[in-house]
N, C-alpha and C positions, 0 to 999 in steps of 0.2 A: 221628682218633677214629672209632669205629663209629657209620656213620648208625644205629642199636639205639636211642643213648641221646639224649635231647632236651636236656639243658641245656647243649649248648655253643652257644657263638655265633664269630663272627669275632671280632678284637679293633678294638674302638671306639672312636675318638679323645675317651674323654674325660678332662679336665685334672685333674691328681692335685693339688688344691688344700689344701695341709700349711699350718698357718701356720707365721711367720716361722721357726721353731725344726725343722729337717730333722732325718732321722733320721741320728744319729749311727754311723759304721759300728762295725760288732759289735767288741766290746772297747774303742773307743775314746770317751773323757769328750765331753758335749754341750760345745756352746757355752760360753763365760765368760755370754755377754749371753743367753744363753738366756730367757725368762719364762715359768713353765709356767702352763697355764691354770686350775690350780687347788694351794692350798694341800694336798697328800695326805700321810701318814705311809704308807710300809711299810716292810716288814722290815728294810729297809737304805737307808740313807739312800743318797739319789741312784741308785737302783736299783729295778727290777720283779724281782721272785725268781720264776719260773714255771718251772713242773712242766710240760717237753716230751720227751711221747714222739716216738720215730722212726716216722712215721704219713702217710706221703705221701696226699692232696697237703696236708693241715694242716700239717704239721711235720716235714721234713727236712732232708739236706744236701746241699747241691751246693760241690763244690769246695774245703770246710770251713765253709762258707758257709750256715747255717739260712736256712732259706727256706720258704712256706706259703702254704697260705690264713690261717690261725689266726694263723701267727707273723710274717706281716706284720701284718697285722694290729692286732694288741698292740703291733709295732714301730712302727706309727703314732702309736696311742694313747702310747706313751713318747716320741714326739717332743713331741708338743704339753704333756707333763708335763715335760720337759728331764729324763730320765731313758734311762738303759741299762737293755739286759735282762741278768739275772744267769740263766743257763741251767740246770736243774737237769734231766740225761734221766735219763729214768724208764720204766718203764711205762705206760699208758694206766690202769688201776685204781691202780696206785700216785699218781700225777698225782692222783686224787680223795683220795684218804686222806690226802694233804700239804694240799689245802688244806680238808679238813674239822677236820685238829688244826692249824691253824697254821702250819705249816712253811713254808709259801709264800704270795704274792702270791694269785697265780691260775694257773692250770692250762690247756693246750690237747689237740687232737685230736680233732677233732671234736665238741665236748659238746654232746649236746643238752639243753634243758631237760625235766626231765618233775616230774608232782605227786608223786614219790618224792623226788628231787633238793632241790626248793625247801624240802624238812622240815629238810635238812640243811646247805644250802649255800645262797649267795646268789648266785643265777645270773645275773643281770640284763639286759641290752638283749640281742636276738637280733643277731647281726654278719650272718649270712646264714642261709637256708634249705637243706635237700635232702632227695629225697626217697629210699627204698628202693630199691633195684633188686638184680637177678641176672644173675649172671656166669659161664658155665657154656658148654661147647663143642658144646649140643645147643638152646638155646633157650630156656629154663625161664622160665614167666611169669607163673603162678600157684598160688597154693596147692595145688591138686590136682595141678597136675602135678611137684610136690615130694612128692609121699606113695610111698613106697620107693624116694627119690635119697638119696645120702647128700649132707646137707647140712653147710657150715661154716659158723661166726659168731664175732666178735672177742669175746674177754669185754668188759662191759658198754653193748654194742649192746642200744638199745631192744625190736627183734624178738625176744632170745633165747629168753627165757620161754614165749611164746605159741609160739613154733615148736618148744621143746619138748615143750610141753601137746599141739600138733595132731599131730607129725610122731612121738610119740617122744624121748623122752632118748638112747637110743641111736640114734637116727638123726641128733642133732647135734650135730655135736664142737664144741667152745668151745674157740676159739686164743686164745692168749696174745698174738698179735701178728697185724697183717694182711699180713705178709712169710711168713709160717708156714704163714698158711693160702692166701697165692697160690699159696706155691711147692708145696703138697700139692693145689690146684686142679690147675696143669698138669701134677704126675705122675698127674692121674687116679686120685689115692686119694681125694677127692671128688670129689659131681658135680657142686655147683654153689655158689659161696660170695654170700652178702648180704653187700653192701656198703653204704653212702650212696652216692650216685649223682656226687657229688665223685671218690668214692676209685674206684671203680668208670671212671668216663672215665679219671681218670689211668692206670690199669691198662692198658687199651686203647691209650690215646697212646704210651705210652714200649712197647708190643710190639706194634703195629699187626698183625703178620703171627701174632699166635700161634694166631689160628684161634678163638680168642673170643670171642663175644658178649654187650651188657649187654642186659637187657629191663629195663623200672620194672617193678616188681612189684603185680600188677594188684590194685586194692585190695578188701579185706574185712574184716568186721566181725572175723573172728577171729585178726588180726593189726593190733595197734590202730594199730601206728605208718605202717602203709600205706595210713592213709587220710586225711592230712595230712602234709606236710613238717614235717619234723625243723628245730627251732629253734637254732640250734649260739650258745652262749656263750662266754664268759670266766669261767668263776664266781670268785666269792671267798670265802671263810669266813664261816659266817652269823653274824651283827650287825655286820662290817665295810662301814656305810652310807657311812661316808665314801668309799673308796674306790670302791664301788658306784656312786653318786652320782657319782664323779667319770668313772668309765668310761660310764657312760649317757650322759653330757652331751658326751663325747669321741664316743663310735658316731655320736650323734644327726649330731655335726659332722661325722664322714668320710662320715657317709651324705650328707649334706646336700652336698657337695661332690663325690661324686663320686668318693670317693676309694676307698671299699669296693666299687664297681663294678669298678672298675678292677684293683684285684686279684684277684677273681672272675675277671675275661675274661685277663688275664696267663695264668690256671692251666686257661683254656678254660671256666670256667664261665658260666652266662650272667650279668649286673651285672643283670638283673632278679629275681635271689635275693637280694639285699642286702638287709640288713633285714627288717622283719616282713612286708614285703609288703602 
């Protein structure tokens, strides 16, 4: 990964402390003796229904095989309830629309919490943090020096609005997907894309040689989300407390062990973003 971006670390021996109930591999039923550690209802009995878009490093495939920050994650969180995950991909904006009518459990890809969010949905314990950054084959590291670059952004990234407001509507195109707007990054039809700083190292690690650089994106009052890390959730449907409730007490536990570190550093991030910090 580019010495540019600061939250990676080595990977750290620490102990991925799951209780008694492992997670069961994808498609296949838990345990008979399973005990989950809380009575929950969802959508389908003996199942987490979740709205995952294809969103490296949150949620992708290797091998046929989902894998993530986000979707391990979750997959922890269903081991300790003795439950499978029920996959449903989607979109990154679609993912929020299922679980504001119901459709779904909960939702990944990064999501951060913000006071828009919390009107509609029940966002609950932060799993980890990350901050802003730019991605771009010249350097790009602050506001002013993005004023006539053409810039990219995923729809429903926190920056998009404000970087609208500062830089221009036409100067920033809003992709549908951050596979869309990598691969219009390295044809050099933009000049520089914001990412989270997750998405952004993985970038870098899987093309070390593309000539790439990330910078954090140096913070200011007129890009709000730059001047605090992004608080990434699981949200669920708002007044689904129960569930809520039981995902908070689940985080609290992998945090507590060590276990949400651990797959932070897996994916090169550092296990000192886990949690609210």
């Amino acid at each position: 990964m580019s010495h540019h971006i600061r939250t990676s670390v080595a990977l750290a021996a620490l102990p991925l402390l799951l209780a008694a109930c492992s997670a069961a591999p994808q498609g296949q039923p838990v345990a008979a003796d399973c005990q989950p550690k809380h009575q929950i209802e969802t959508l389908e009995e003996g199942t987490i229904t979740v709205a995952v878009p294809i969103q490296p490093p949150y949620s992708y495939q290797v091998d046929g095989k989902w894998v993530g920050l986000d979707y391990e994650s979750l997959e922890a969180i269903a081991a300790l309830e003795c439950l499978t995950l029920n996959v449903q991909s989607v979109s990154y904006a679609t993912g929020l629309e299922l679980i504001q009518t119901g459709r779904v459990d909960t939702a990944m890809g990064g999501i951060y919490r913000t006071d828009e969010r919390v009107k509609i949905l029940s966002m609950g314990a932060t799993v980890y943090r990350e901050a802003a950054a730019l991605v771009s084959f010249d350097g790009y590291a602050n506001l002013d020096s993005l004023k006539g670059a053409r810039v990219g952004v995923v729809q429903g990234y926190l920056w998009n609005e404000d970087l609208q407001r500062e830089l221009g509507a036409d100067a920033v195109t809003v992709y549908q997907t951050s596979d869309a707007m990598y691969n219009d990054l390295k044809a050099k039809r933009i000049d520089v894309a914001v990412y989270g700083t997750a998405e952004a190292g993985y970038r870098l690690q899987q093309e070390p040689d593309s000539g790439l650089v990330v910078e954090l994106f140096e913070p200011t009052e007129k890009i709000t989300a730059t001047l605090e890390p992004g608080h990434v959730t699981l949200p669920k449907t708002l007044g689904n407390d129960q569930l809520t409730t039981a995902f908070d007490e689940d985080i609290a536990e992998l945090l507590a062990s060590g276990a949400i570190a651990k797959i932070l550093e897996g994916h090169n991030v550092s296990g000192d973003l886990a949690g609210e910090g």
